[in-house]
C-alpha positions in Angstrom: 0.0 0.0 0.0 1.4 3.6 -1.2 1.7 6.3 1.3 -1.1 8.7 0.5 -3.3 5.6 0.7 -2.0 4.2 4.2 -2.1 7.7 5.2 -5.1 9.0 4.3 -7.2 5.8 5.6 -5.9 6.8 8.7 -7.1 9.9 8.8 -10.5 8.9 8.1 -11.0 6.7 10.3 -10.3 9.5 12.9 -12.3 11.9 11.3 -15.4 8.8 11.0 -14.7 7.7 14.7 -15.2 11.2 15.6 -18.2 11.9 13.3 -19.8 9.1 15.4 -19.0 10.6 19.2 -16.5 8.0 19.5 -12.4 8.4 20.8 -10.0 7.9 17.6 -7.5 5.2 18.3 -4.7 5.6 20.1 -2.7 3.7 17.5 -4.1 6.1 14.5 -3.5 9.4 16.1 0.5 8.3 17.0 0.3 7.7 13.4 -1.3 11.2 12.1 1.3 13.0 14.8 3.8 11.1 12.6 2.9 11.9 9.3 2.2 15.5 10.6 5.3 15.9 12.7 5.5 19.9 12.4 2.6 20.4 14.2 1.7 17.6 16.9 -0.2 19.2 19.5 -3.6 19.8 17.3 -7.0 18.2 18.1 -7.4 15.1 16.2 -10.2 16.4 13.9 -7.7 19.5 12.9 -4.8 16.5 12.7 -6.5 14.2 10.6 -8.0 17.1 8.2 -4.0 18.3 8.2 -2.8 14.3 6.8 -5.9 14.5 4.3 -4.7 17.9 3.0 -1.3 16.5 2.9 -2.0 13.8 0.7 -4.2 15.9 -1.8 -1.8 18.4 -2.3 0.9 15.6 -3.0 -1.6 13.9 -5.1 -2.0 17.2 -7.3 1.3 17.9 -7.7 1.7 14.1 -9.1 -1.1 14.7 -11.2 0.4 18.0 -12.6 4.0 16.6 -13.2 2.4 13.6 -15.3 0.5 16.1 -17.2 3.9 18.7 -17.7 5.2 15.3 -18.8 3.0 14.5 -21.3 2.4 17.5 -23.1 
């Protein structure tokens, strides 16, 4: 499993536990503080939405540099 995939289903299934009034895992949020080292003293919803971002952005830049390299 890639990175942005790994990484972004941890961060939804913080963002789902806490959509249903439930803690986020221990074991996930250690993992979101890692992926998101620069900044780990944010709630987990502001975390997780931090990782997702993350992972778009490097998404979009892939996308772009396959695109500058096909044209």
């Amino acid at each position: 499993m890639d990175y942005s995939r790994s990484a972004m289903q941890v961060a939804l299934r913080v963002v789902k536990a806490i959509t249903e009034d439930r803690a986020p895992s221990p074991v996930d949020l250690r993992e979101l503080r890692r992926l998101l080292p620069s900044v780990p003293d944010l709630p987990a919803a502001e975390l997780a939405c931090g990782v997702i971002h993350r992972v778009v952005e490097l998404r979009a830049a892939e996308a772009r540099k396959c695109l500058g390299e096909g044209a």
